[in-house]
C-alpha positions in Angstrom: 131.7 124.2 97.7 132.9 121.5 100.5 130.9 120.1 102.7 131.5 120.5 106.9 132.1 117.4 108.5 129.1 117.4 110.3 127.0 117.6 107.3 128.7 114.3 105.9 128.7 112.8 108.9 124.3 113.3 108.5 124.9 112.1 104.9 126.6 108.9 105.9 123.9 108.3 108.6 121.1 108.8 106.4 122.8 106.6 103.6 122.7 103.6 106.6 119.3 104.6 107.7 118.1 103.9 104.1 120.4 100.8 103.4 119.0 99.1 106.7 115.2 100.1 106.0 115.3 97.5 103.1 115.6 94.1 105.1 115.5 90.9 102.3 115.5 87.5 102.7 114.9 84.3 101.1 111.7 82.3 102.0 109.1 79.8 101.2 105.5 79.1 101.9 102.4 78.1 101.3 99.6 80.7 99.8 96.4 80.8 101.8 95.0 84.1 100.1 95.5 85.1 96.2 94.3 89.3 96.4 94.3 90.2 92.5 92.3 93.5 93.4 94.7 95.0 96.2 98.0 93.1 94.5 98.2 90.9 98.1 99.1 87.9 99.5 98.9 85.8 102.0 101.4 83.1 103.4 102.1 80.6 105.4 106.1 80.9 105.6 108.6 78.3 106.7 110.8 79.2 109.9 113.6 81.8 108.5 117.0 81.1 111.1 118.0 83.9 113.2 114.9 86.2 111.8 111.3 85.1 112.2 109.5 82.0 113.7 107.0 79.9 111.2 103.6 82.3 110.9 101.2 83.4 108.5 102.4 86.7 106.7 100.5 89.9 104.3 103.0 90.7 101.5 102.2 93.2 98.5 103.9 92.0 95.2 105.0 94.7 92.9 105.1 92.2 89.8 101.6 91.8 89.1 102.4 89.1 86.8 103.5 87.1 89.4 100.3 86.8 91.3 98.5 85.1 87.8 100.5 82.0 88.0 99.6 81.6 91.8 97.0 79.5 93.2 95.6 78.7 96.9 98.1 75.8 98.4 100.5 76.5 95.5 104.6 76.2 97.9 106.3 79.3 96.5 109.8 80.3 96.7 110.2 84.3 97.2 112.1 87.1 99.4 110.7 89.2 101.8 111.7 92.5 101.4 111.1 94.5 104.1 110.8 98.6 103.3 109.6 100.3 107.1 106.6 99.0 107.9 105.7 97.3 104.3 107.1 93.5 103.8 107.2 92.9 100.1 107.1 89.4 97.9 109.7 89.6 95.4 111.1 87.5 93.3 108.3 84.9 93.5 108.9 80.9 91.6 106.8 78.0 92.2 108.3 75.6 93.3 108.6 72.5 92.0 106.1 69.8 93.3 107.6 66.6 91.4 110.2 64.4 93.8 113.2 62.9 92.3 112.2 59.6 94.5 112.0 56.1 91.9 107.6 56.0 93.0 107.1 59.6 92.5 109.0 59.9 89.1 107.5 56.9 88.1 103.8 58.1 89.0 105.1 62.1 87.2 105.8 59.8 83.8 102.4 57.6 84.6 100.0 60.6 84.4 101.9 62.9 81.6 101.8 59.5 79.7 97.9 59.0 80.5 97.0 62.7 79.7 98.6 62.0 76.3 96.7 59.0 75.5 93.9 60.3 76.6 92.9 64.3 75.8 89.7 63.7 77.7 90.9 63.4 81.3 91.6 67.2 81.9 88.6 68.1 81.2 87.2 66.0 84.1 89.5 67.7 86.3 87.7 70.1 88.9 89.0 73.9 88.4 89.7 75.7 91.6 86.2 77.5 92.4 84.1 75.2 90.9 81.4 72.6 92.6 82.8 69.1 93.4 80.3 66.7 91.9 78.7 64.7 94.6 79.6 61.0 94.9 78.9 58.2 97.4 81.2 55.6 99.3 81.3 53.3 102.4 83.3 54.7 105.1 84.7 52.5 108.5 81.7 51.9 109.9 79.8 50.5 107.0 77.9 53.7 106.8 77.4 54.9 103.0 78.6 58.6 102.4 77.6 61.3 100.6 80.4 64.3 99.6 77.2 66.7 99.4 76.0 65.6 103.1 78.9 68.2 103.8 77.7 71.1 102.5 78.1 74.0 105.6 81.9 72.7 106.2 85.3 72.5 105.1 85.8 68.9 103.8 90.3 68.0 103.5 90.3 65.1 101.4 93.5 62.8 100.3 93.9 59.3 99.0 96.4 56.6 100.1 95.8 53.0 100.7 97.1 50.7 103.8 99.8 48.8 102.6 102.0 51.9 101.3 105.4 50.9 102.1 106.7 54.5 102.1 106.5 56.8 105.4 106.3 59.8 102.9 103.6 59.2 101.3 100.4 57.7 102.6 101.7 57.7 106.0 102.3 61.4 105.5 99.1 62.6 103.6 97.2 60.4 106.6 99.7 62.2 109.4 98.5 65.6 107.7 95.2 65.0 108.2 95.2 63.4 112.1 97.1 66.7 112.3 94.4 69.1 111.2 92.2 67.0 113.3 94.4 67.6 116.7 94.5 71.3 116.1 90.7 72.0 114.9 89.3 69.7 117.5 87.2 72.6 118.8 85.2 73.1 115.3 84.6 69.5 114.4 81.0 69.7 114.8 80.3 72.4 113.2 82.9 73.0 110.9 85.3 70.4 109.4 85.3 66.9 107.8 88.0 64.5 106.5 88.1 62.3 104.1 91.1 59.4 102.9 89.3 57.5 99.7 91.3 54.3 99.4 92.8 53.5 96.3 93.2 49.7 97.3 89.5 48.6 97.7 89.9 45.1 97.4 92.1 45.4 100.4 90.8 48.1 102.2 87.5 47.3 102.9 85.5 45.8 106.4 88.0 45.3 109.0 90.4 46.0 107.6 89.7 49.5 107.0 88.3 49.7 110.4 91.3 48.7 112.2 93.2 50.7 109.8 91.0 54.1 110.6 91.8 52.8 114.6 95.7 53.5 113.9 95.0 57.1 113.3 92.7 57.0 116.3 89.9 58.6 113.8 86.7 60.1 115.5 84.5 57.9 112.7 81.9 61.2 113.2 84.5 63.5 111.5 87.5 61.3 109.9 85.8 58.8 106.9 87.8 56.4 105.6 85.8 55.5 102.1 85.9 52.4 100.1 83.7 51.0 97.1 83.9 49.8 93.4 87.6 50.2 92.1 86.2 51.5 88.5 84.2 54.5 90.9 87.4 55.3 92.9 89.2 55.6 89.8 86.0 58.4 88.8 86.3 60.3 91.7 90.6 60.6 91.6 89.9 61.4 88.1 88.3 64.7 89.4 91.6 65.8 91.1 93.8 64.7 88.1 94.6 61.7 90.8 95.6 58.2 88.6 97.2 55.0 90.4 98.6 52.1 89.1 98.9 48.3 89.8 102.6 46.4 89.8 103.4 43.5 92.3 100.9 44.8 94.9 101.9 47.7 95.3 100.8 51.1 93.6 102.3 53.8 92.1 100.4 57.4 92.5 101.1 60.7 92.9 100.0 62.3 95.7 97.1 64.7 96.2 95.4 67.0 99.2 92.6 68.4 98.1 90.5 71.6 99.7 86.3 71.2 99.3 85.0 75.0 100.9 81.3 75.2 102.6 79.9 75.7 99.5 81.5 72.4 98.1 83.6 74.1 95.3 87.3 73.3 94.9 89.6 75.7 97.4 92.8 74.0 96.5 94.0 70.6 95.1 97.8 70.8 96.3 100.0 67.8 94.6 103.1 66.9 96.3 103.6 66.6 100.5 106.5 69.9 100.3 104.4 71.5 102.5 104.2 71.3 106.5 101.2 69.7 108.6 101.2 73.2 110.4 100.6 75.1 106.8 97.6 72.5 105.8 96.4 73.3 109.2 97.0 77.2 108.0 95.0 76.9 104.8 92.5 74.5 106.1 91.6 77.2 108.8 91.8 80.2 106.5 89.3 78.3 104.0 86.9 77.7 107.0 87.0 81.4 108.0 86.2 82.7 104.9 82.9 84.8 104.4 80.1 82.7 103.3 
């Protein structure tokens, strides 16, 4: 039996209804929120050209087996299909945290080389969940600092040292941070804590580090710039799988943001600077508004 016209003419409409219900396209982010139990996430996502601003997004994720390999602050590459009203995380890959750059590569080969040698150091690692063991430093103002005086508020901790010759990487992991600070200014007191542990003690220590914490303009009540023993800094990195190395005055590291929640357990230890001040800002906030 043939169809009328008007009938295919409702078929072909309904055909383009369907094909444009299903949106897709390619994005990346940051993860604030892993949800095993309702097969969620949540995102901070890059700007997507001609479709959405930068802005935290709720996907579901139909391949269950994607969500085990994901962690809080892991950057993600995905699409975002959207079906009606549901937007969908498909084809989810980590992305790659390692820079082809001479210092990072260098640092990459530095740590795989020092894990080999010795077993030992991944087990000193922190997992994600667990307490941070307390430790003590000197910060700008000579004052001597406690991790665990913290407990109650979100603590974003790096490492860099002064003399880092490269605007990607010290520079950058400080900039994160004085961003945070800018947009959070309202819940300092109560809420939030930095922390930069320098890696060059020798260097970094009185003045110095003083007039170094001035460049960020660092409110010394909230921003600590820590120093102390070398052989103790090299403990505490230890904790994040953080490892730096000596050559001609300079040092070679990898680079490190790490996530302390109210509770002082691990939220995140992010390696790598592929991520946006705006999306530390994003996780840094979402970690601070969790239930206690």
């Amino acid at each position: 039996m043939r169809k009328s016209p008007t009938l295919l003419v409702i078929a072909v409409l309904l055909g383009t209804i369907h094909l444009r219900a299903a949106e897709e396209h390619k994005a990346r982010g940051m993860v604030l929120i892993v949800d095993k139990t309702h097969h969620s996430l949540i995102v901070s996502c890059e700007a997507i050209p001609g479709y959405m601003e930068a802005m935290e997004m709720s996907f579901v994720v139909r391949d269950q087996s994607a969500l085990a390999a994901l962690k809080v602050g892991t950057t993600i590459d995905f699409h975002i299909v959207e079906n009606g009203k549901v937007a969908y995380a498909d084809q989810i890959q980590v992305s790659n945290a390692a820079s082809h750059e001479p210092e990072p590569m260098e640092a990459g080969a530095l740590t795989a080389l020092n894990r080999a040698l010795k077993p030992s150091a991944a087990a000193q690692v922190v997992p994600e969940g667990q307490p941070v063991p307390d430790f003590a430093l000197i910060d700008q103002a000579g004052r001597q600092i406690h991790l665990a005086q913290f407990q109650g508020k979100v603590v974003a901790l790096t490492f860099g040292y002064s003399r880092c010759p490269n605007p990607q990487y010290c520079f950058r992991m400080s900039n994160n941070l004085a961003h945070v600070e800018r947009r959070l200014r309202a819940r300092h007191k109560e809420d939030l804590v930095l922390i930069t542990i320098m890696i060059d003690p020798d260097h970094d220590r009185g003045k110095t580090l003083s007039q170094y914490a001035d460049t960020w303009k660092a409110d010394a009540e909230v921003w600590h710039f820590l120093t102390g023993p070398l052989e103790q800094i090299r403990q505490i990195a230890a904790m994040f799988g953080m490892n730096f190395w000596s050559s001609d005055g300079l040092l070679t590291h990898p680079l490190h943001t790490v996530i302390i929640d109210r509770k002082g357990r691990l939220a995140a230890n992010i390696e790598g600077n592929q991520f946006t001040p705006d999306q530390l800002g994003d996780l840094v906030e979402t970690v601070m508004n969790r239930p206690t």
